[in-house]
N, C-alpha and C positions, 0 to 999 in steps of 0.2 A: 504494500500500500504506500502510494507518495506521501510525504511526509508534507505537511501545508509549508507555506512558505510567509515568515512573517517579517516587513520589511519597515525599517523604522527611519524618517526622516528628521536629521536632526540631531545633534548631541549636544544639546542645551539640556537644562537640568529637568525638564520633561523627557527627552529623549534617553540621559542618560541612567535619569531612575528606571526607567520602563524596560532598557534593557539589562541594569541589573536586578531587578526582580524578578524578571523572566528567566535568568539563569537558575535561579535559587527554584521558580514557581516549575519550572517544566525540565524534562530531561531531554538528554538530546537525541532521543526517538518521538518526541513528541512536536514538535519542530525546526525548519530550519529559520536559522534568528540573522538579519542582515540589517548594520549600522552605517547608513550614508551621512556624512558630513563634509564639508569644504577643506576643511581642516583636521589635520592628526591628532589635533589638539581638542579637550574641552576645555570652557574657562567659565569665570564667574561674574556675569553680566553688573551684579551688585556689586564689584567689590570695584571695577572700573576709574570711577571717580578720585580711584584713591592713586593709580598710575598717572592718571590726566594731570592732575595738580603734582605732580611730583612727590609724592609723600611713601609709595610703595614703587618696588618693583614689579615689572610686569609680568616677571615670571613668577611670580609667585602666587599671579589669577588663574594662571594655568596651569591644566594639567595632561601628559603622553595620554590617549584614549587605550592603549594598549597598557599604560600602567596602572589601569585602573577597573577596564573589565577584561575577563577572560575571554580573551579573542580564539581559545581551542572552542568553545561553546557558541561566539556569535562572527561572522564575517563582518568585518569590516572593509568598508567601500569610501577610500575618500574620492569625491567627487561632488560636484554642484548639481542641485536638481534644477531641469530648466521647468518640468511641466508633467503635472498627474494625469493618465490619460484613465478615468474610471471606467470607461463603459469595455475596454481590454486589459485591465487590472494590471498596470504597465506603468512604469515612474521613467519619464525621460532623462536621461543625466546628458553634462555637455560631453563626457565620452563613451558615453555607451544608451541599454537600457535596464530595467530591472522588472521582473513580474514578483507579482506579489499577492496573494492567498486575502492576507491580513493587512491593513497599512494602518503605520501610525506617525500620524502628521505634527509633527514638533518641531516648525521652520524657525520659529522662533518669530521677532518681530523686525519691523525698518520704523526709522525717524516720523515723528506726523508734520508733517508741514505746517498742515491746515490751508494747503495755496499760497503761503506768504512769497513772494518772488527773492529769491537770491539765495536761498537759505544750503541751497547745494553748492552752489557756485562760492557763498563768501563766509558761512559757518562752520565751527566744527560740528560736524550734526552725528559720526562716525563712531558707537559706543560699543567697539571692539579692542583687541588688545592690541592693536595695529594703529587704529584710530587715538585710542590714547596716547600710544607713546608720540604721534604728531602731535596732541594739544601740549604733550610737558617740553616734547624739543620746541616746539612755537614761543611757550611762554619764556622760557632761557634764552633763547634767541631775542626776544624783545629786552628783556632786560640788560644784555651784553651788548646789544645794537646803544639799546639809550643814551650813554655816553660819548659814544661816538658820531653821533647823530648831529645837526645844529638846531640849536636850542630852539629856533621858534618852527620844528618842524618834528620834532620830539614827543610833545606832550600825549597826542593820541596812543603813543608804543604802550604804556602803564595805562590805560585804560582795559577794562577787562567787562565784556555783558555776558551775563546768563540767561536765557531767555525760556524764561519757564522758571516758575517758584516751587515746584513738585519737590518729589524724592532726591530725583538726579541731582535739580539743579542749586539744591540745599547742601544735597551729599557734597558737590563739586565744590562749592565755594564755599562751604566752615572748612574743605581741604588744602582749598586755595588761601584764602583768609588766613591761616594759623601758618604756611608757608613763606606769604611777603614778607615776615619781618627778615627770616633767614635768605632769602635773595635780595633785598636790600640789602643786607651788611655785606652780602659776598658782590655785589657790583656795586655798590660804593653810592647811593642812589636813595636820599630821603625817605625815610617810607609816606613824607603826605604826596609825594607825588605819583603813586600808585591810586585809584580811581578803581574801584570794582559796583558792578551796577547789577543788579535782580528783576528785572522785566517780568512782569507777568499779567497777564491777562481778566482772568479771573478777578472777582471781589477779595478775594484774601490768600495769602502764602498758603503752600500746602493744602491742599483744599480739601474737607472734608477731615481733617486732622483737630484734635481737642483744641481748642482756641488758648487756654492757658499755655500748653505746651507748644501751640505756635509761635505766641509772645514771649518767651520765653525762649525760643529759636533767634525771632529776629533781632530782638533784644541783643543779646551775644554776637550776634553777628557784627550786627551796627555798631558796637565799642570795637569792633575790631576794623571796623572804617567801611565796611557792605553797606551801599545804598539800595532800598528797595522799592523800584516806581512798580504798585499795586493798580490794577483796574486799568491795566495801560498796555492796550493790543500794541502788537510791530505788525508795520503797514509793509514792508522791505527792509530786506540786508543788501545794506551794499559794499564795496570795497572800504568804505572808509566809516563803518559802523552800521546805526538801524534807523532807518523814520518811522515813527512813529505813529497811531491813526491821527493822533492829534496835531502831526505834523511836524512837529519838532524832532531835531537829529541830536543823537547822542554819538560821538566820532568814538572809535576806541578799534586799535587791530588785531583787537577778538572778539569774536564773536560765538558762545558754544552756545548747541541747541539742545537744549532738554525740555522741549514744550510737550516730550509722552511719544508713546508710538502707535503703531499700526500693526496689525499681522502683516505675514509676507505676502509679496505681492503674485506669487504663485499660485497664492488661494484664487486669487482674481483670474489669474491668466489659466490656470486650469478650469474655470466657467463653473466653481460652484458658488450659492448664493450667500452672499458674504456681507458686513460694515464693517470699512475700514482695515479689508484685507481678514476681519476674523468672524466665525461659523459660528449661528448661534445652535451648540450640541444639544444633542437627548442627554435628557439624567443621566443617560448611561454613558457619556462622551462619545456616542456614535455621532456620524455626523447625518441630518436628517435623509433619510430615504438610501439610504448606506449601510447595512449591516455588516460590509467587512471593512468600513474607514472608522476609527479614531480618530480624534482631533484634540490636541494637550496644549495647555503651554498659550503662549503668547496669541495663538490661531486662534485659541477657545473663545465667544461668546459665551459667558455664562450669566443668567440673571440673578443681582438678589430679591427675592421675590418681597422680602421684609420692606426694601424702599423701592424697589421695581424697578434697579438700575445695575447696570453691571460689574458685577465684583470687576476689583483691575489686575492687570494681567502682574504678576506677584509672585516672585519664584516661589513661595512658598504655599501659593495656589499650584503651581505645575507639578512641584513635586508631589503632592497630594494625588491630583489627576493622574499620575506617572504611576501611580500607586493602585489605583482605583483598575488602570487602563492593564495595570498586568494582570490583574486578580480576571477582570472579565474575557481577557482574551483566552484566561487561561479554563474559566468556566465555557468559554465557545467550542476549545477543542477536546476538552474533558468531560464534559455534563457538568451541571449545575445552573445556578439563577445567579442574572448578570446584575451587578451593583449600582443601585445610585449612587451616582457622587455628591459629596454634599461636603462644603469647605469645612473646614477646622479654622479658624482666624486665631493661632495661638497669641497675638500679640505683634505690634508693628513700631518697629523701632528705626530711629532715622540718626547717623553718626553727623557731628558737627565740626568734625576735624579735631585734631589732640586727644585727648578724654573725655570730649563733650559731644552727650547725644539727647534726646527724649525719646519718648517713647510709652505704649500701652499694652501692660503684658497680664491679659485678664481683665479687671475692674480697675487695676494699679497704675498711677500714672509715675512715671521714672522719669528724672531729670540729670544731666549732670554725667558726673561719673558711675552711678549705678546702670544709667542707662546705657554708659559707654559699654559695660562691664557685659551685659545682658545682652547687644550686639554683636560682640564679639563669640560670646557663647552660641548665639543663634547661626552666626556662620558655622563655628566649629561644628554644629550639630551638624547639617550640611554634608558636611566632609564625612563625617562619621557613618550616616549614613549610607552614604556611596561608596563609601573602602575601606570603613572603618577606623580603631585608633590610631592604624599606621599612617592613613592619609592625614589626618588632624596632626599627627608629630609632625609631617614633612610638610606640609602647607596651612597647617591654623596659625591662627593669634592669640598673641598671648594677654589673655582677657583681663591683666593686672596691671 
């Protein structure tokens, strides 16, 4: 008897739980397990912010995909998917193709525009490990240029926007923030002449986040010299900073985008019906009218039915989903009754560069160093899960 064939796109932290719990859930007569990614590498889409501003190394987001699942149990495929073909149960890649019995769609997500014009062209919008280490060599490179430069043509280099007041772009700039003092002293360069700016859209920072713990974010921020224009769209990025809807230009040569993202644009180009590149799944993470597609991770639609909006796409949703999706796949080809998924929100905590983070872990609100403390642990867990303590030794933080 053919043995199904179960094909996973993706090795983000949806991709990557689902295919180590499949190792563990099924033996290797039960099916065959294939992991397609661009890269050899997995890495940690959260931890990002902290290579960008210069504060971590970048290798230390990532990790070998061969040193972390058993590749005698699953084939790995690096390659790019270009396109799902469903009605031939077929995944196009750019060099080859792949059939596939089971599929689980874990592409992960791309930048959201929203339409603004320039924002590929004149931001860093790029929240990869590749992408990062451009925004920390950018920002070195302005501050070693600045002195060399003539003075009335200088000022914009030390200017810095973040464009979006979310997760990212809080993470990014308490990273960035608690780093000018140390590249000020090391290129010789005032620190009032550094200029860091918080754009955002929306009525308030961080949106939908406990209000005390937000003011208490901006707070902090702002004695470290972060200005935050609230309730204030970007109409365009252009070469020499953002216009505003209201009109007004802020110059500075940088510009990083953390305004949220999208699913990938594959969902689209492969013709299923989608917002914003992501599927709104069954309870069961199938994707609608699909019994052999999954859909995890950054791709998922899913609603909270309590506010009737959609949970955000939150590695610590995917992994849950990665989790759900191997249990069902594994009741498809064993007997048994398939799962609803249903999130767990153990708590959401946001680091603010150095020691300082907030956060909500249960009813509990954490400020400060506890919260730092609690962030740190919430990665490690992470790591623990997918490789256990050996991976936590060689790649966690040290939460003290």
């Amino acid at each position: 008897m053919k043995k199904p064939n179960i094909l996973i796109l993706g090795a983000g932290y949806g991709g990557m739980i689902t295919a180590s719990r499949l190792t563990k859930e099924l033996s290797a007569n039960d099916a065959n397990i294939t992991l397609v990614n661009k890269h050899d590498y997995h890495y940690q889409t959260t931890w990002l912010h902290e290579p960008a501003a210069g504060t971590l190394s970048p290798e230390k987001t990532r990790m070998e995909i061969k040193s972390v699942l058993d590749l005698s149990r699953i084939k790995f495929v690096k390659d790019e998917v270009v396109e799902i073909k469903r009605e031939e149960k077929k995944v196009l890649l750019k060099n080859g193709e792949l059939e596939y019995d089971y599929l689980v769609v874990g592409l992960g997500s791309e930048p959201e525009t929203f339409g603004v014009p320039g924002v590929h062209e004149f931001a860093f919008s790029k929240w990869t490990v590749n992408g990062a280490r451009e925004v920390k060599e950018h920002i070195e490179y302005m501050f070693a240029k600045y002195n060399n430069t003539p003075e009335e043509e200088r000022d914009q280099l030390l200017n810095f926007i973040v464009a979006g007041a979310g997760f990212t772009g809080i993470e990014f700039i308490g990273e960035l923030s608690e780093r000018v003092p140390e590249l000020c002293s090391h290129y010789d360069i005032p620190k009032e002449k550094v200029k860091m700016y918080v754009i955002e859209a929306a009525p308030s920072a961080l949106p939908g986040f406990d209000p005390e713990l937000v003011e208490y974010a901006m707070n902090l921020l702002e004695s470290r010299g972060v200005e935050f224009k609230i309730n204030c769209p970007i109409k365009e990025v252009t070469e020499e900073g953002v216009i505003l809807a209201s009109g007004d230009e802020i110059k500075a040569a940088t510009v990083v985008w953390a305004t949220g993202v999208r699913g990938s644009s594959i969902i689209e180009k492969s013709g299923f019906e989608a917002m914003r590149g992501r599927i709104k799944v069954e309870p069961d993470l199938r994707a609608p009218g699909h019994d052999d597609i999954f859909i995890i991770g950054d791709c998922a639609l899913l609603i909270n039915e309590e506010i009737n909006r959609p949970y955000p796409p939150t590695a610590q949703i995917a992994m849950q989903m990665a989790d759900t999706c191997a249990q069902n796949l594994k009741a498809l080809l064993k007997g048994g009754s398939l799962k609803t998924f249903k999130p767990d929100i153990k708590g959401t905590v946001a680091s603010l560069g150095g020691k300082q983070a907030i956060g909500v872990v249960g009813s509990r609100k954490l400020f400060g160093a506890s919260a730092n403390f609690m962030k740190k642990m919430i990665d490690n867990r992470y790591l623990f899960l997918l490789g256990g303590p050996g991976l936590v030794m060689k790649k966690g933080k040290n939460p003290l």
